[in-house]
C-alpha positions as CSV (number, residue, x, y, z in Angstrom):
1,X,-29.8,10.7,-82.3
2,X,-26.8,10.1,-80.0
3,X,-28.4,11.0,-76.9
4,X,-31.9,9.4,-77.7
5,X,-29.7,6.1,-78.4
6,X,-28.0,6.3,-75.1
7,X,-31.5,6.9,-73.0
8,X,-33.2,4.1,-74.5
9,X,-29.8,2.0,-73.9
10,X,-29.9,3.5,-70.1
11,X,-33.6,2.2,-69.9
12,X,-33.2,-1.1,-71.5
13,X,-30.1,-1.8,-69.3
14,X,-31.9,-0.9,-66.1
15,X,-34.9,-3.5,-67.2
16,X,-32.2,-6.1,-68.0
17,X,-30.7,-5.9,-65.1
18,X,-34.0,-6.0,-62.9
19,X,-34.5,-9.2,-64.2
20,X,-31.4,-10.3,-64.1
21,X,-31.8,-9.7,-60.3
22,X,-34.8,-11.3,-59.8
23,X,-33.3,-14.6,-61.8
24,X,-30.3,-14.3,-59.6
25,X,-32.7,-14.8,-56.5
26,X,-34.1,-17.8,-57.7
27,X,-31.3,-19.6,-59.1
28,X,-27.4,-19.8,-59.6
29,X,-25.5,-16.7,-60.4
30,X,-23.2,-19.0,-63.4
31,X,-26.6,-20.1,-64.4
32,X,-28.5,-17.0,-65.0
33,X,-25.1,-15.6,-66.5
34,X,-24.6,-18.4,-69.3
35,X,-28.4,-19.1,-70.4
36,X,-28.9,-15.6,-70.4
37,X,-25.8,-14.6,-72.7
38,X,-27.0,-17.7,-74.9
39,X,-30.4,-15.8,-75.1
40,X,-28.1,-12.9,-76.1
41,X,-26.2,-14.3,-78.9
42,X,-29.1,-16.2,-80.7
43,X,-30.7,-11.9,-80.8
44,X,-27.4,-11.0,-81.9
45,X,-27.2,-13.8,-84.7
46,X,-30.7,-12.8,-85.6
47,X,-29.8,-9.1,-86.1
48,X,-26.5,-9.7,-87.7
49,X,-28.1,-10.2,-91.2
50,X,-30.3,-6.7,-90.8
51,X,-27.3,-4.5,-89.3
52,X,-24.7,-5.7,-91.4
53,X,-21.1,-4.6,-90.8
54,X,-17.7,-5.1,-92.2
55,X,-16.3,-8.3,-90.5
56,X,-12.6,-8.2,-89.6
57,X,-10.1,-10.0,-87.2
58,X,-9.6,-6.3,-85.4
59,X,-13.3,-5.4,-85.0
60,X,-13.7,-9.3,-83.7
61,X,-10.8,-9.4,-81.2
62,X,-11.5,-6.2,-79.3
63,X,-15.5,-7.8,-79.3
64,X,-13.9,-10.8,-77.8
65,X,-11.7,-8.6,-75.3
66,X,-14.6,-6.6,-74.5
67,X,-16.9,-9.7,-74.0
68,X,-14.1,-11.5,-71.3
69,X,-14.4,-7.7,-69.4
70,X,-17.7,-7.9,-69.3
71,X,-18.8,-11.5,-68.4
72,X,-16.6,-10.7,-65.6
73,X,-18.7,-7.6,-64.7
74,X,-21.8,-9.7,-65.3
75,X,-20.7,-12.4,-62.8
76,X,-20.0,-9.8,-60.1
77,X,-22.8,-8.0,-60.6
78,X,-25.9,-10.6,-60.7
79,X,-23.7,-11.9,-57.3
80,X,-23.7,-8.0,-56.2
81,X,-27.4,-8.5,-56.9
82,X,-28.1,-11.4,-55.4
83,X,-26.3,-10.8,-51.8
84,X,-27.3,-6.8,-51.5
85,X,-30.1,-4.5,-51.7
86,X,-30.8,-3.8,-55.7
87,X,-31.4,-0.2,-55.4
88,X,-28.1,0.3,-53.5
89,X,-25.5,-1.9,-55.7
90,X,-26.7,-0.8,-59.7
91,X,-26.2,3.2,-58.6
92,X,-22.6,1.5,-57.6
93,X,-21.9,0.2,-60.2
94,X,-23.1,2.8,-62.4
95,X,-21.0,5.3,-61.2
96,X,-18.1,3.1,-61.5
97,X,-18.4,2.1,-65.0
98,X,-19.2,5.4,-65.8
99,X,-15.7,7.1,-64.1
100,X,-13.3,4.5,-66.3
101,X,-14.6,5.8,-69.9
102,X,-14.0,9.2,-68.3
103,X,-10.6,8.4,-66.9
104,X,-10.0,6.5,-70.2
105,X,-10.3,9.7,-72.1
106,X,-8.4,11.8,-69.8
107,X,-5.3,10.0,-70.5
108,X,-5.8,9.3,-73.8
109,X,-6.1,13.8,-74.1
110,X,-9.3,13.7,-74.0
111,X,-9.8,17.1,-71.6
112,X,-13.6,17.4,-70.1
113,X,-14.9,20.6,-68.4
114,X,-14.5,21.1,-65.0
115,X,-18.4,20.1,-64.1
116,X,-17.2,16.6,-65.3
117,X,-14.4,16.4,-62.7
118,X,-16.7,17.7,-60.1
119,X,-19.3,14.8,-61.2
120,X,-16.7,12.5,-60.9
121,X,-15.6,13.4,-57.2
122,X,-19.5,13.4,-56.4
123,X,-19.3,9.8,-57.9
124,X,-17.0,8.8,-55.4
125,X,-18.8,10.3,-52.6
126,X,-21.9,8.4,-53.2
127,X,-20.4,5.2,-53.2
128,X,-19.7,5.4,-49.4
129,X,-23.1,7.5,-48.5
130,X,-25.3,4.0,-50.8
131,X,-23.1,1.6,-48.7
132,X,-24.4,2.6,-45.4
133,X,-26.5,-0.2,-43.8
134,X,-28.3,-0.6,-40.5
135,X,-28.9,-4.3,-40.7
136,X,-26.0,-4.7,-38.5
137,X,-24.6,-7.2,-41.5
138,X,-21.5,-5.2,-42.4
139,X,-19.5,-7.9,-44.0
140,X,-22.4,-8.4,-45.9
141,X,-22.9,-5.1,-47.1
142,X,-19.1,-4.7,-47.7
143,X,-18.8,-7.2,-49.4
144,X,-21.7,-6.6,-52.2
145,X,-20.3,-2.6,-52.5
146,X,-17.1,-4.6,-53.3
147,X,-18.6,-6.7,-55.6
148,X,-20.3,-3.6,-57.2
149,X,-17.4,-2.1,-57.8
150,X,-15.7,-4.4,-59.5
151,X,-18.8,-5.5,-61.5
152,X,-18.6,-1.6,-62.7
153,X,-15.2,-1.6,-63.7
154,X,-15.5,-4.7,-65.6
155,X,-18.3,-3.0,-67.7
156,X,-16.4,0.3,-67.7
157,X,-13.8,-1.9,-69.7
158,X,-16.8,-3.5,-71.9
159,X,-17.4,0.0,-72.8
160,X,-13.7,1.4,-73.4
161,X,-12.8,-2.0,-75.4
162,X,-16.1,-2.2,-77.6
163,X,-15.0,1.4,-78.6
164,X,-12.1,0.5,-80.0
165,X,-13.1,-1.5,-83.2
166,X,-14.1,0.2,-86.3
167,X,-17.6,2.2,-86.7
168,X,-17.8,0.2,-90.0
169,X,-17.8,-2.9,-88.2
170,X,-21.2,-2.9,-87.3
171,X,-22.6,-5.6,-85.1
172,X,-19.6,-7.7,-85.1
173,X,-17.4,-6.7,-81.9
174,X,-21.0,-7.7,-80.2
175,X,-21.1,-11.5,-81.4
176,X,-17.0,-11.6,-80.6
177,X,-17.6,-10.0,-77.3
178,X,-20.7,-12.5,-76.6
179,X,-19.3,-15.6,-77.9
180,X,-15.7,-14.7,-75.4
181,X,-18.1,-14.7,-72.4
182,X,-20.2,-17.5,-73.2
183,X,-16.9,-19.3,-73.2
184,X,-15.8,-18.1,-70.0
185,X,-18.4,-18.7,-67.8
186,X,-19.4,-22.0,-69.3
187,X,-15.6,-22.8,-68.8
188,X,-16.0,-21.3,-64.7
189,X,-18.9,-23.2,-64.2
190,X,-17.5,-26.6,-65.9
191,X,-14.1,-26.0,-63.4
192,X,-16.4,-25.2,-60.3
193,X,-18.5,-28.2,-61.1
194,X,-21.9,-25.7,-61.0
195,X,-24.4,-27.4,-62.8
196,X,-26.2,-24.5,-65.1
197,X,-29.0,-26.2,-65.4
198,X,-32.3,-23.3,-63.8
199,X,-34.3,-23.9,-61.1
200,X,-37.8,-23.9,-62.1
201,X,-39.7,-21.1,-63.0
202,X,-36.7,-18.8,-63.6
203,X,-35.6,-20.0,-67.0
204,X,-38.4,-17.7,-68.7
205,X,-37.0,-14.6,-66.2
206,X,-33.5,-15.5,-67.3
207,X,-33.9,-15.3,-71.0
208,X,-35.8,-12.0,-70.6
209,X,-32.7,-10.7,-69.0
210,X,-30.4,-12.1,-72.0
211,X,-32.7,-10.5,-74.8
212,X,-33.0,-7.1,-72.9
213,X,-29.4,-6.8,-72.3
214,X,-28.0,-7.7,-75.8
215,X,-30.7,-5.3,-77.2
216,X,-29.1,-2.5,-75.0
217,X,-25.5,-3.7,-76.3
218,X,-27.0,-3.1,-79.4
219,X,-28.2,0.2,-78.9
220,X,-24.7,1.5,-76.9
221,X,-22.8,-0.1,-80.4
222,X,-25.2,2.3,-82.2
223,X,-24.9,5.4,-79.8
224,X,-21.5,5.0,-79.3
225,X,-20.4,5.0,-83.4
226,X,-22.9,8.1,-83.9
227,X,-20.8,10.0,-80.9
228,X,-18.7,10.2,-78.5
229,X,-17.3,7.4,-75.8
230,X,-17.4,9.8,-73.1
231,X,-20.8,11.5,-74.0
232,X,-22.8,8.1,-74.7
233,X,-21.2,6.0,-71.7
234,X,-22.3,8.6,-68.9
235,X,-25.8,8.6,-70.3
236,X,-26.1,5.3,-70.4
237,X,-24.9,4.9,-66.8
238,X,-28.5,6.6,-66.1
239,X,-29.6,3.0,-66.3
240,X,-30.2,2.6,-62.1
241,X,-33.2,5.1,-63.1
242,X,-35.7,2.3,-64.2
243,X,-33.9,-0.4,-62.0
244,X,-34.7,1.9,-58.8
245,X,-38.2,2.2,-60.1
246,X,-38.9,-1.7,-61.0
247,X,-37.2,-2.2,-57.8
248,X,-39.4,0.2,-55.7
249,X,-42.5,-0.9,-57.1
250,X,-42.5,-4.4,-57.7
251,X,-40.0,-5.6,-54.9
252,X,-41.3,-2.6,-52.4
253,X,-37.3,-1.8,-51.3
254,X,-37.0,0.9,-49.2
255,X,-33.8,2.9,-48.6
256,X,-32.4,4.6,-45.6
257,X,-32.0,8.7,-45.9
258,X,-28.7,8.1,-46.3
259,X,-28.3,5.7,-48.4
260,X,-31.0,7.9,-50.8
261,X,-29.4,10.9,-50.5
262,X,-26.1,8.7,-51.7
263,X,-28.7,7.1,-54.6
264,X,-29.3,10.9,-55.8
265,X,-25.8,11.8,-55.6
266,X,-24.9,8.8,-57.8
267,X,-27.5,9.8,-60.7
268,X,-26.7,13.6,-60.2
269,X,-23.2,13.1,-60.7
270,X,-23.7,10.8,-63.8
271,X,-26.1,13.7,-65.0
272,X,-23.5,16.0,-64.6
273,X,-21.0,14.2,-66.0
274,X,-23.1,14.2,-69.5
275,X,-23.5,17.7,-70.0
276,X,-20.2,18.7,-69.2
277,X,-19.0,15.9,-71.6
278,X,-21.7,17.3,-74.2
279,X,-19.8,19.0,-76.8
């Protein structure tokens, strides 16, 4: 059940995120962020009632810390999206947030098998192979891989902090960790002056991204209390899978040999991470 939870997760992330993208393209990055976490919490809300939990100030504050890491990987990444080529910057920032559960569980004695450590080297090897671009716009590229990055360390954190509150919980680390990064980025965009109001014809896009990605918060929460941390966070980093797809097909990207070969080192070495990590 773990492992079916953490596919569909990986498949409902890549969708979100796909839209997300596509929202990103026609409107601001704050706005697509904010409306689409709203669109988050009123699911959440909704769900609350029919996955009930035991509330507690704990299970709420690590939701809350988790939500601030997050929103913060959110903003980066939608920007990430926005500036770079979709099927180069979600393997990125896969691979990313699926090394800090890893290194996370290293040092907290966790000790994976050796094919784990290899995946995690071959990680770090795709990032430079999927950040190779002819365009001749370096900074550009640069700066989106950076972006990537950092958007995949914040949701490493989302995962590593969500982890933390009780299994008994239930779905209530998800409303503290939505309702901290409403806060924020509202807050960002209020001291920017961004107005967050969408363009038009994005809003429906937008909300679609919201629902999608709280659904596949819901399912990690799930996976993640049926298993383990290290297990279910690698096998939802398979998420670029259906992002790559939407991406090829409905956008028509193309990718450089390089930068594919990086692409299917990325997903091979988050494949290989999950079955060393299976127990």
């Amino acid at each position: 059940m773990t492992v079916i939870l953490a596919a569909a997760c990986a498949v409902v992330y890549g969708t979100a995120d796909f839209f997300g993208g596509l929202a990103t393209r026609r409107t601001q990055v704050l706005s697509v962020v904010v409306l689409s976490q709203i669109a988050g919490l009123g699911l959440i809300l909704a769900l609350l009632p029919l996955l009930p939990g035991a509330f507690s100030d704990t299970a709420l504050s690590w939701g809350l810390a988790a939500g601030m890491s997050g929103a913060a990987g959110l903003v980066l990444f939608y920007r990430a999206l926005a500036t770079g080529v979709m099927s180069v910057v979600a393997p990125t920032t896969a691979v990313t947030s699926a090394a800090l559960p890893v290194v996370f569980g290293l040092a907290t004695g966790e000790r994976p098998a050796s094919w784990a450590l290899v995946g995690v080297a071959l990680a770090l090897g795709s990032v430079l192979l999927v950040s190779q671009d002819s365009s001749g716009g370096g900074h550009g590229s640069v700066a989106s891989v950076a972006a990537a990055l950092a958007a995949g360390a914040g949701f490493g954190g989302f995962f590593v902090l969500l982890s933390m509150a009780s299994h008994e919980s239930g779905l209530w680390p998800l409303v503290g960790a939505r309702l901290s990064s409403v806060t924020v980025v509202a807050l960002l965009a209020l001291v920017t002056r961004r107005t967050l109001r969408p363009r038009p014809g994005s809003l429906h896009i937008i909300v679609a991204a919201g629902v999608l990605d709280m659904t596949a918060n819901v399912l990690f929460l799930l996976a993640q209390q049926d298993g383990l941390l290290s297990l279910v966070a690698v096998l939802v980093s398979l998420y670029p899978a259906s992002t790559l797809l939407l991406a090829r097909h409905v956008l028509g990207e193309r990718l450089r040999a390089v930068q594919m070969t990086g692409v299917a080192c990325a997903l091979g070495a988050v494949a290989l991470i999950a079955v060393a990590q299976h127990p």
